[in-house]
N, C-alpha and C positions, 0 to 999 in steps of 0.2 A: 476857619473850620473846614474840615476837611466834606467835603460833598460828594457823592459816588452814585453815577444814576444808571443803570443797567435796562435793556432791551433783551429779548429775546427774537434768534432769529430763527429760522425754521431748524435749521441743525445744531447751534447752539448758544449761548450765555457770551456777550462783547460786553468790554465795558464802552459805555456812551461819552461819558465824559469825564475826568478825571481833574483834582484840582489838588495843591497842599495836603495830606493828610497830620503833619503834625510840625509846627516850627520850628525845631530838629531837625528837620529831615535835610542831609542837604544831598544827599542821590538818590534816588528813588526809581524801584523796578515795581513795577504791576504788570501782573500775570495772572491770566484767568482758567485752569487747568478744569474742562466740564464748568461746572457752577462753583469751581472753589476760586475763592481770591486768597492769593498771599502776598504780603506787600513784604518788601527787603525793605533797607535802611542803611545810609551810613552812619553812624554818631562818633563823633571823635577820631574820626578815617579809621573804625573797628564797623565792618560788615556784621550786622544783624539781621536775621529773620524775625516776622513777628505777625502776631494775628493771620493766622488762618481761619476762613469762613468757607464751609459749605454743607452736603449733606450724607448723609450715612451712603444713601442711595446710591451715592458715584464713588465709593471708596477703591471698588475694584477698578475700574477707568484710570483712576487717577491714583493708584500703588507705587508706582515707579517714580512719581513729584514728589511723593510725602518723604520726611524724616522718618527713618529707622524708626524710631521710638512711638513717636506719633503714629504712625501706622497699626502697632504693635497693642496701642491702647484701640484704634479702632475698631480692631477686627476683636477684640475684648467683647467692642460694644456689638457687634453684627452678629455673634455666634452664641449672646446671652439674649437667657426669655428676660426681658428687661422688667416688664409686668411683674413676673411672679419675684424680684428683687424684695426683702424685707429693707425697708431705710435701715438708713447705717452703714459702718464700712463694709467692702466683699475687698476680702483676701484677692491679689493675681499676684504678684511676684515680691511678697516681704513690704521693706520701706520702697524698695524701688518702682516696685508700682502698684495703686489700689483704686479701686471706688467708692466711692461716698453717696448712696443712694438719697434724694433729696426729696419730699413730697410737701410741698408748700403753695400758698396763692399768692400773685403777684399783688405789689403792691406800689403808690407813687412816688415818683423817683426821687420827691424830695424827702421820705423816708428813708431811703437807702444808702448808706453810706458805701463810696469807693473803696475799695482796697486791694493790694497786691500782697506776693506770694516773693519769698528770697530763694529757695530750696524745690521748689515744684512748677511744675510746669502745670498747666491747667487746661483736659480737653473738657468743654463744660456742652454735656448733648442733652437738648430736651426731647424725653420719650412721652410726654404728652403737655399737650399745651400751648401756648403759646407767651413770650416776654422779650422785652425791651433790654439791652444791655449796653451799656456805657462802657467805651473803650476812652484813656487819654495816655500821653505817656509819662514817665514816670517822674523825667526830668523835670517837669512841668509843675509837680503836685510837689507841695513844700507844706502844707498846714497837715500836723499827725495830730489826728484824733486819739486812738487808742493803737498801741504798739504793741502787738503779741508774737513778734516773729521769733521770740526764741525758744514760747512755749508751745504755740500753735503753726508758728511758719504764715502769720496771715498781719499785715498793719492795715489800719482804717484811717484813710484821710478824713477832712472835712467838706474839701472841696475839689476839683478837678476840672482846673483850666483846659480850654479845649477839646474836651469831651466829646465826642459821636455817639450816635446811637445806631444797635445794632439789632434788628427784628429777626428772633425765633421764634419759629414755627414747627409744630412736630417731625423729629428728622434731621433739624436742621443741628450744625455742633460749631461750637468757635472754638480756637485753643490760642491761650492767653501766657504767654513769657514773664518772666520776673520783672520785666519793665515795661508790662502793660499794666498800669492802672486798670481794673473794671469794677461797673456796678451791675449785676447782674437784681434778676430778679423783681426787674421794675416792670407796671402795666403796660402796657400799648395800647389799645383804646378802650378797656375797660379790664377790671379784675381778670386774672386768668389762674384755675389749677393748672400746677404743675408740675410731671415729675419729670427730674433733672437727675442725670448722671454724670459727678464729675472725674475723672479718671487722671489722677492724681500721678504725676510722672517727674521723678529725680531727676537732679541735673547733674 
């Protein structure tokens, strides 16, 4: 399982140690751009990108690392009053890009089921609150709970070998590939309101 322990040093964010993030993985890049992490991947000698972590706060710093697209839902999130959002979808660019205003409390994570996405890409940002979220990868996860990818674009496993967990904090935003497995929406050390904005991006 994959472990990642980070330090802060006077001027910025190292990673401390680093180990396997997934039994896949057989190259592996870690890159720490400000406080974002992105880990690369080979699988199958096809280069992937995949899970990016950090915070709204260093999007400008860090403009010039992000993907096109990814950036493009960022600056979505920096230049909307997120607050006054009604839950529900917000229109930004058709099917190719939208958000999904979420307002829920966390819950435990053996309530929650895994799932991934075939068609969207997923920046998932908490504007208030704080939760727990499980990243695995996709190869991994073989037990299908419930299958809606071709009404909804979303399947639910049951279970999710090798699993991580990832702690947001208000500000903070992950963005999840068609081959990340995640559980989002889980506690961290006790219930938490949440509102989650996820900005929903074609591929």
């Amino acid at each position: 399982m994959s472990i990642f322990r980070y330090f802060q040093s006077a001027a910025n964010t190292q990673i401390y140690s680093r180990m396997n993030l997934f039994g896949i993985i057989t190259d592996t890049d870690y890159r720490l751009d400000a406080i974002t992490l992105r880990i690369g991947r080979t699988v199958n000698n096809q280069r992937r990108s995949t899970m990016i972590y950090g915070r709204l706060e260093n999007v400008a710093a860090e403009a010039a690392t992000l993907p096109e697209n990814i950036l493009e839902g960022l600056k979505f999130l920096e230049r909307t009053d997120l607050a006054a959002l009604p839950e529900g979808k917000v229109e930004i660019d058709g099917d190719r890009m939208f958000a999904l205003v979420q307002d829920y409390t966390t819950k435990p994570k053996d309530t929650v089921r895994p799932e991934a996405h075939k068609r969207y890409i997923d920046i998932q940002y908490v504007a208030l609150g704080r939760e727990q979220i499980g990243i695995a990868p996709l190869a991994k996860v073989s037990e299908i709970a419930e299958d809606l990818l071709e009404d909804k674009d979303v399947c639910f496993y049951s279970n999710a070998p090798e699993e991580s967990m990832i702690l947001l904090s208000t500000g903070g935003y992950t963005v999840f590939y068609p081959w990340d497995v995640h559980r989002p929406g889980c506690s961290a050390d006790a219930e938490s309101v949440v509102r989650k904005i996820v900005v929903k991006i074609a591929l």
